[in-house]
N, C-alpha and C positions, 0 to 999 in steps of 0.2 A: 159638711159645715165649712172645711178649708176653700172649699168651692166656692162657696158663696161669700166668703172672706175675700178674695181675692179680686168676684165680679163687685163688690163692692167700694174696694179699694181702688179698681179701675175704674167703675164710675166717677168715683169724688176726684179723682185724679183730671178724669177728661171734662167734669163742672168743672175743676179751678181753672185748667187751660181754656175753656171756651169760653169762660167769663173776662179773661184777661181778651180775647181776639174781641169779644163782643164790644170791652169796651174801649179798645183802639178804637174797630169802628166806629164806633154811636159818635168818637171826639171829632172825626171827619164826617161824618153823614149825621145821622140823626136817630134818634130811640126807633122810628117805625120802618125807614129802613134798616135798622140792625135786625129787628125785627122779621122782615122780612125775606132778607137771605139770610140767617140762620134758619129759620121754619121752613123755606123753599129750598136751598139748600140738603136742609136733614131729609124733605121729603122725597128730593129726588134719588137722595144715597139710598135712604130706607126703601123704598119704590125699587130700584131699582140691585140691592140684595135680596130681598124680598122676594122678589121673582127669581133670583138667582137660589136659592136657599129653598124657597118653598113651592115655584112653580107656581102653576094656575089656581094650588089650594088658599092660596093669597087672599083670593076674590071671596071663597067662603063663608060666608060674615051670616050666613041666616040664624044660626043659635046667642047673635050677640042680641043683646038689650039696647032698645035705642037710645037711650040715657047714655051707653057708651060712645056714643058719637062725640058728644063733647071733651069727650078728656086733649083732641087737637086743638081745640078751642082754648083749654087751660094753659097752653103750652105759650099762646099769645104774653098771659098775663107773667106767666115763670120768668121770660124772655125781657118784656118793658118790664117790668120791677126791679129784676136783678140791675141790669143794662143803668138803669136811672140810681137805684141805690147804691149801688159803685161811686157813678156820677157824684152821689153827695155825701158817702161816707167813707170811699176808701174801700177798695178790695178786701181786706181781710173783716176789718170790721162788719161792713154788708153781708158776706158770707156769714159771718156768726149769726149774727141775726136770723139769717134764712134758714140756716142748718137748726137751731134755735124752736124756730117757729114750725119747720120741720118735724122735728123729734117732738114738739109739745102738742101737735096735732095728730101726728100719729098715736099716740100715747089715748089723747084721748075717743080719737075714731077705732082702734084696737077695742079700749076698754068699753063702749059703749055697740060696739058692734056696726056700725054706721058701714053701707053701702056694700052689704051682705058679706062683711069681714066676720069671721069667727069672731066671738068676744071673748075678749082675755080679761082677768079679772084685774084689776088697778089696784097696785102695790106703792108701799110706801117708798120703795126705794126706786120706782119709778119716779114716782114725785121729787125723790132727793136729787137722784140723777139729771133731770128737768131742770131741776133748779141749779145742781152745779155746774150745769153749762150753763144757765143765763148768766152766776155768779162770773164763772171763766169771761164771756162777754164784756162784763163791766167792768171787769179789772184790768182786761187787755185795752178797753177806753179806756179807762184811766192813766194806763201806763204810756199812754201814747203823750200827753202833757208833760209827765215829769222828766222830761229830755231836757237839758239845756241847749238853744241853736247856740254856737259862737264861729260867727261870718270873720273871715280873713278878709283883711284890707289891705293890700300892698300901698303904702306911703312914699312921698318922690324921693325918703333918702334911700327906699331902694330893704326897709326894713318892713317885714311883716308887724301889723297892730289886729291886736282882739277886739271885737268890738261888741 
């Protein structure tokens, strides 16, 4: 379990950082080139560990389901959504949302068993849990308003004014 603790903390570590480089990008280029060197990019890395790691067992793909083809496919949308939802709500904010919607579709593709996932049975404190991270969300907006700005003005006698 510490294991898997750890690749998970690594993950969400390496989404916050590559959300932050995607969205420098997209401010100088645009959502479908971000898009596209991160996807081409990841595929040459992964391509080319891939071969390093697994060898020619790489290619062995005949016990997959062809429905699994598309999960590259989904990696388009992960990429423009995030990439744009930054764009209009702010790095942290956006991410809640995602992790948000995340956790509330896992939740119910587990419980329901959807896309030959074992089913778990749906508990109320999943539910609670769901919801106090949407709650976490909407306080964290909130709290982004009740900031006062007060802008420094240097005036010509040479005195700082509030303004």
């Amino acid at each position: 379990m510490l294991l898997g603790l750890l690749f998970a903390i690594m993950a969400g570590t390496l989404v916050g950082v590559q959300n932050i480089f995607n969205s420098k990008v997209n401010e100088k280029t645009g959502s479908w080139t971000t898009t596209t060197l991160v996807l081409g990019l990841g595929f040459l890395a992964s391509f080319m560990l891939g071969l390093f790691f697994e060898g020619w067992k790489m290619f062995d793909l005949q016990q997959m389901k062809g429905w699994y083809w598309f999960s590259g496919l989904l990696g388009i949308g992960v990429v423009a959504g995030i990439v744009q939802a930054i764009k209009h709500l702010g790095p942290t904010f956006a991410i809640s949302i995602v992790l948000t919607s995340q956790l509330g579709f896992a939740v119910l593709w587990d419980s329901l068993g959807w896309m030959g996932l074992e089913k778990v049975p749906f508990t109320w404190q999943q539910f609670l849990g769901v919801l106090v991270i949407i709650a976490g969300a909407i306080v964290f907006k909130w709290s982004e308003g009740s900031e006062v700005n007060v802008e420094v003005i240097n005036s010509k006698l040479g005195k700082k004014i509030e303004a």
